[in-house]
N, C-alpha and C positions, 0 to 999 in steps of 0.2 A: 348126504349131499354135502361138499364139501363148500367153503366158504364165498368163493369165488364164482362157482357157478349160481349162488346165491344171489351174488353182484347180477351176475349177467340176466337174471330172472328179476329181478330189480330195475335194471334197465330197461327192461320188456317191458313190463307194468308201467313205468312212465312213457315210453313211446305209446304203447296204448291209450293212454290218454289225450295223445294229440292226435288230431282231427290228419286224416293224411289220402284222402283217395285221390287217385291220380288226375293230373293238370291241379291239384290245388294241397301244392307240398309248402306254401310258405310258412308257415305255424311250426311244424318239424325243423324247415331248414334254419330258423330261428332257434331252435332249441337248439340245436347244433352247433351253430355259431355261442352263444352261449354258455354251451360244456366246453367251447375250446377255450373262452378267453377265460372263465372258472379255471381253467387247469394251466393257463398260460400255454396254450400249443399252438404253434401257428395255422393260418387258414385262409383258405382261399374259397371264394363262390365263382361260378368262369362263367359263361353270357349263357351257358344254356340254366341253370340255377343249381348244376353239381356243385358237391360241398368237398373240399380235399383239407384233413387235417393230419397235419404229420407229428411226429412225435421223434426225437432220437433213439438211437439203440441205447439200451443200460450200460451199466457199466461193463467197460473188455467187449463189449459186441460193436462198440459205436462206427468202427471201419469196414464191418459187414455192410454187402449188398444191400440198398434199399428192398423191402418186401412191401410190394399193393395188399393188400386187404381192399375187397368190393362187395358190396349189395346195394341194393336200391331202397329211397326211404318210401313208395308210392308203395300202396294196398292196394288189394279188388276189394272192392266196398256191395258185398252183396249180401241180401237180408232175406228173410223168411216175408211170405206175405202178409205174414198177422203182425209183421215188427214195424213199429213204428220210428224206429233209430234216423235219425239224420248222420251221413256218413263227415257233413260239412262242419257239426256242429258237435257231433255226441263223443265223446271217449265211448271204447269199446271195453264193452263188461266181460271181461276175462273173469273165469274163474277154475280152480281145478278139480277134475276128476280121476282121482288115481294116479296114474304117472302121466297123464296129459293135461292140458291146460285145452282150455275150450271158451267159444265165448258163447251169450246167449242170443241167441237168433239171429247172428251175423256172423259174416268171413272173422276169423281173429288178427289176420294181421302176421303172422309167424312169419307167411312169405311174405316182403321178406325182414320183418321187425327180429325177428332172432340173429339171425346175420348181423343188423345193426346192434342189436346189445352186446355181443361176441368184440365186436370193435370197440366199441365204446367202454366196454370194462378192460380191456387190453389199453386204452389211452388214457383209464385213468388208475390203472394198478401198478404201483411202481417197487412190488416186490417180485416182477415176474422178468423173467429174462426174455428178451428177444432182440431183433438186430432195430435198424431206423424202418419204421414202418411210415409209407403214407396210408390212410384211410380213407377211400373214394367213396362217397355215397353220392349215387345217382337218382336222379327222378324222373318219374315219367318212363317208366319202363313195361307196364303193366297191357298200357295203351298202342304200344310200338315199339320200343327201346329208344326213346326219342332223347332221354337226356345223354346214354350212351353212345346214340348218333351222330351228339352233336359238340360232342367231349372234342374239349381243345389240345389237339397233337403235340404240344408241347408243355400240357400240364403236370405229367408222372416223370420222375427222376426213376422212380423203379424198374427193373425188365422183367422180375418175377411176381405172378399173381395168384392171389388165393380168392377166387371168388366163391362167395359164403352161402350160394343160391340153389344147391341141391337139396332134395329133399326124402331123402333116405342115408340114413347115418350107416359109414359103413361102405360105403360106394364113394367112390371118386369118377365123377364126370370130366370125358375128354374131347366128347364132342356133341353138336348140337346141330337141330333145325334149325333152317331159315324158313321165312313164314314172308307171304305179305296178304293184303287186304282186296276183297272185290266188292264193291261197292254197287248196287241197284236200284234205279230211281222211275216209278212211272208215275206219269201225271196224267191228271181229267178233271175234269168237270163233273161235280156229283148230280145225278138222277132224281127226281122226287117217285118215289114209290107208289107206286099205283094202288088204290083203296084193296082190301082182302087179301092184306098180307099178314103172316104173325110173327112177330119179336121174339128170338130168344138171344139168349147169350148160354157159351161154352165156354167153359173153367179149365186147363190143366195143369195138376200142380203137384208137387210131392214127388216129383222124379229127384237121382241125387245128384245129376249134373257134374259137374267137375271141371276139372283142365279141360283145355281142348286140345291139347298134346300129349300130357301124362296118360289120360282117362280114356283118350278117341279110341283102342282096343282091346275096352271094358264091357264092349255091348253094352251099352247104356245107353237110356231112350234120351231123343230129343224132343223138346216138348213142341216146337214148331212143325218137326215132321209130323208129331201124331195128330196135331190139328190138323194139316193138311191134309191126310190122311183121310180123317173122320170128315172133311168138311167136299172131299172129292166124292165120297161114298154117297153123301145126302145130293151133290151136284148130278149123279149119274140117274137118281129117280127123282129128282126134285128139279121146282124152276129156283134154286139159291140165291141169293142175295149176298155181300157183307157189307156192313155200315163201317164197321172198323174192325181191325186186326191188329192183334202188337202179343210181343211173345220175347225171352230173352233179354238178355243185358250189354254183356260184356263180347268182346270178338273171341276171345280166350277163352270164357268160359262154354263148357253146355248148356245152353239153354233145361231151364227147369221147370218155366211155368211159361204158358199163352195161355191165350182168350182173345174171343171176336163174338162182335154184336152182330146178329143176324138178322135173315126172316126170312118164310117161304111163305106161299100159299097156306092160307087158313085150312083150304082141305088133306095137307100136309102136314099139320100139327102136330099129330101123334107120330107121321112117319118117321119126324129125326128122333123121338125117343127109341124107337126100335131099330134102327138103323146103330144108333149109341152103344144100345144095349151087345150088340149084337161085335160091332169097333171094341168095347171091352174087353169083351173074352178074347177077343183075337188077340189084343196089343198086351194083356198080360200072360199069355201063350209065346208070342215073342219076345218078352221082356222078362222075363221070371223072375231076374233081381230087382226088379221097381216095385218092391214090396210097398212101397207107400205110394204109387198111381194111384192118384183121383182124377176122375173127368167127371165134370158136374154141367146139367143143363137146367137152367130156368128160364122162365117168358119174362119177358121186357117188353112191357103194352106198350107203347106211343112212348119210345123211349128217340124216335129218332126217322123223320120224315124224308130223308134224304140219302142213300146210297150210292155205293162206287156204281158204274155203265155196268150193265149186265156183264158187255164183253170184258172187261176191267177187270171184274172181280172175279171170271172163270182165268183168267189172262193169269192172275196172279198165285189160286188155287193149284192151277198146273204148274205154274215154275218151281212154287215151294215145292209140288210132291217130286216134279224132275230133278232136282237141283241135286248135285251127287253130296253126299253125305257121311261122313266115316272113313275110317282107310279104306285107300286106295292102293296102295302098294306097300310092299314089307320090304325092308331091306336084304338084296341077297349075297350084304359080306359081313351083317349082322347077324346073328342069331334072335329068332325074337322083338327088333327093331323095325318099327314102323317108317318106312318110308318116307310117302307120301300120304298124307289125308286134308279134307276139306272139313269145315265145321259150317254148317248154318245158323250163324251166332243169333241174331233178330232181327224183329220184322216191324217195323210201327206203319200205321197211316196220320193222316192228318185229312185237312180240308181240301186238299184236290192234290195228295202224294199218297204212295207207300214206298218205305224206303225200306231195303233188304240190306244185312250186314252177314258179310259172311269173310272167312280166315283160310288160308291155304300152307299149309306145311312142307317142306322136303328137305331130304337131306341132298337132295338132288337138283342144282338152279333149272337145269331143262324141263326136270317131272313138274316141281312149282310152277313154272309159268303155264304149262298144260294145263294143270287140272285147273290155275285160274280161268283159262279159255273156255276150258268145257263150262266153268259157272260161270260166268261171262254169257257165253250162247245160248246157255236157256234162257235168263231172264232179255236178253236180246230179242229174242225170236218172242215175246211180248210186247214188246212195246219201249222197254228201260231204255232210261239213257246209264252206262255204266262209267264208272269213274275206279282210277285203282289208289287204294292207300298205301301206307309205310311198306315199304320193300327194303328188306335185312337180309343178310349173310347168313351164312349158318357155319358154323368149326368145325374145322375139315381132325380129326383126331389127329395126336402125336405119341404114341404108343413113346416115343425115346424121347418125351420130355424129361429135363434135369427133375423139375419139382415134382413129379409123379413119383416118380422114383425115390426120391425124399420122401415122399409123402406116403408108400407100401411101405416102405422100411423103417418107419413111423409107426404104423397102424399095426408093423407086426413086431417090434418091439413093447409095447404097450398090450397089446391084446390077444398075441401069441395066436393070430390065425389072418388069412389073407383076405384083403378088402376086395371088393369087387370092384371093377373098374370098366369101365361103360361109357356110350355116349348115348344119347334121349333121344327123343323128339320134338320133347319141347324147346321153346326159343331161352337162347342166354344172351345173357350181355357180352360173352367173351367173344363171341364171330364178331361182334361189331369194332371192340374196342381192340381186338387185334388187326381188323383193318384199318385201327388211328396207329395201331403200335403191332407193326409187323414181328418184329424181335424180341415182343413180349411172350413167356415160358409162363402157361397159365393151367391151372387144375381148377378144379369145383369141386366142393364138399359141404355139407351140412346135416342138422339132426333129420327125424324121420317127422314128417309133416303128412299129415291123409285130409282128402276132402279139402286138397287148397283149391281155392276159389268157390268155395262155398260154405253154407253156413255150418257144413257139418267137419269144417277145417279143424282140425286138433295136432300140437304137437307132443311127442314124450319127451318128459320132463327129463328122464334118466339118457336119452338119446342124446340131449342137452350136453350133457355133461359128460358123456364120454367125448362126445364132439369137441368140447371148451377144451379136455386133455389132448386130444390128436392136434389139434389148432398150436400149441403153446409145444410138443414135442415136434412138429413139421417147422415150426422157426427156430428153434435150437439144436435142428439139424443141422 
């Protein structure tokens, strides 16, 4: 490994160390500010809290086009359930295995902490060539692309961009989803439960979860479906109750783990163990990769006198198992490329709510708003009141972008074979920030990243670093 990419793994490890999950990026964007006035580079913060530090071109490059450099500094901050890590407070314990870096029991941060070290060692290496760069780093992206959204149109001198947020080394991204949010809210008045009932609670946990865009056609379990699932099974021979419910994190991520406090009829006791038993073998018959599924039931005596209305809690068992889940449609001018899909992010109750979070993909504005309707109308036809969140563009590809082209005839001078060049499902900053900058000529690239947005996230170290090469050959193109 050569010196430089050393830097940039250097940089990693101190970004790791500050405290960064999204809505609570001030600690980073202080260090930021920081490394600029350290290195004397200029900088700006604009009202939404992006950071723009620029730097001149070297020497003989300095009347070259300004180049954007973008990643975002916000994390997904999601933990194992035995971790006890605070995402507000703790640096993340990175450490390496083989050619990847990993952290212990949590997200590591790569998406997108590697992109920012890629910059940050480019702004302060002053033996490398490249033209006047600015360096965008956004925040609040992970949540919405909200600091992208709200990037001030008159911040970038640049028309050319290199966003640093894919995550497969090797591919160049041209296009992307747009996504927005459906939001479900019902409310009541809780029950007191009538004497000869029995308490349990149900565990599930150990699924590998993931993106909700990269991951959605992985067949990979969601842990909220299989509760509802398991919890419809015991409603169809049982009188069922739930005291409380909550499953999932993030809108973005798969849900990995739920659980709900229960109770049925005492002469019911034993039936949800066999009904369980019986939900297992099914759901690892469907799921054969969720080699780590666990579903765990134990009794909970007088753990909780008071429940959602009978009709409540069937009200809400049915929309989860209704609610559409997973792709919906495939792209048919992609090979491969997922459409449209929906994610059933999470579900919490409280003392007289359960609120439902759920994510909707497309590369398509029409299929998007559909399939939010359709999850709209189930939990509608309950009782919710529905509300909708962040709604984003998605990037329409430019197959005859300048920098694309730059950027294969880059990748094959260097490495003597042809990049792969693609557009996702997942969401980017680039649909947003080219509706602030129409006339911005934008690609995406970065190392190979697995298991982003969970804790089993790892990057290769050696993907690093052919990356850090293609980056520093695409600007002295």
């Amino acid at each position: 490994m050569n010196f430089q990419t050393e830097i940039v793994l250097r940089f990693f490890d101190e970004i790791s160390r500050i405290p960064r999950p999204s809505k609570h990026e001030e600690q980073i964007r202080r260090y930021l500010i920081h490394f600029a006035e350290q290195h004397a580079l200029p900088w700006i913060v604009d009202d939404a809290g992006n950071v723009l530090i620029s730097k001149p071109g070297t020497q003989g490059q300095e009347q070259r086009p300004v180049v954007v450099l973008q990643s975002h500094i916000d994390m997904v901050g999601e933990k194992d359930s035995s971790s006890t890590h605070n995402f507000l407070t703790d640096p993340i314990s990175v450490y390496r295995d083989g050619d990847r870096l990993r952290a212990h029991g949590t997200t590591l941060g790569a998406d997108n902490g590697i992109g920012m070290a890629m910059q940050l060692a480019l702004l302060s290496i002053d033996t490398v060539m490249h033209p006047p760069l600015e360096c965008l780093f956004t925040v609040d992206e992970e949540t919405g692309l909200y600091g992208a959204s709200n990037l001030s149109p008159d911040l970038l001198r640049g028309r050319t961009m290199i966003n640093l947020d894919t995550e497969e080394e090797g591919e160049f991204c041209i296009g992307c989803a747009g996504g927005t949010d459906t939001l479900a809210e019902i409310r009541f008045e809780r029950q007191v439960i009538p004497e000869g009932f029995f308490f349990f609670r149900v565990r599930i946990s150990g699924l590998q979860g993931g993106h909700s865009g990269e991951d959605i056609n992985k067949h990979r379990a969601n842990a909220i479906k299989l509760l509802a699932g398991y919890l419809q099974c015991v409603v169809q021979q049982s009188d069922l109750r739930v005291a409380c419910i909550e499953g999932g994190n993030l809108r973005n991520a798969i849900p990995r783990e739920a659980g709900a406090l229960l109770a049925v009829p005492f002469a019911d006791k034993e039936l949800v163990r066999i009904v369980l038993n019986h939900f297992i073998v099914d759901s690892e018959e469907q799921f054969p990769a969720e080699t780590g599924l666990c579903i765990e039931l134990e009794s909970a005596y007088e753990e909780q006198s008071e429940m959602l209305p009978k009709s409540i809690s069937d009200g809400v068992i049915r929309a989860l198992n209704a609610c559409p889940n997973g792709v919906i449609a495939m792209s048919r001018q992609i090979a491969d490329l997922v459409e449209t899909s929906t994610n059933l992010a999470a579900v919490r109750s409280g003392d007289d709510f359960v609120r439902i979070e759920t994510s909707q993909r497309s590369s398509s504005e029409t299929e998007k708003h559909n399939i939010a309707q359709r999850v709209a109308a189930v939990f509608s036809a309950e009782g919710a009141t529905i509300t909708t969140g962040k709604d984003y563009p998605g990037w329409e590809p430019n197959p005859d972008s300048v920098v694309l082209q730059r950027s294969i005839a880059a990748y094959r001078r260097l490495f003597g074979s042809e990049p792969v060049v693609k557009a996702i499902h997942a969401g980017l900053e680039c649909g947003v920030i080219l509706g602030k900058y129409p006339d911005m000529d934008i690609v995406s690239l970065g190392p190979t990243i697995e298991g982003a947005h969970s804790p089993a996230e790892s990057v290769s170290i050696s993907s690093v670093e052919r990356c850090w090469q293609l980056l520093l050959e695409i600007l002295n193109s």
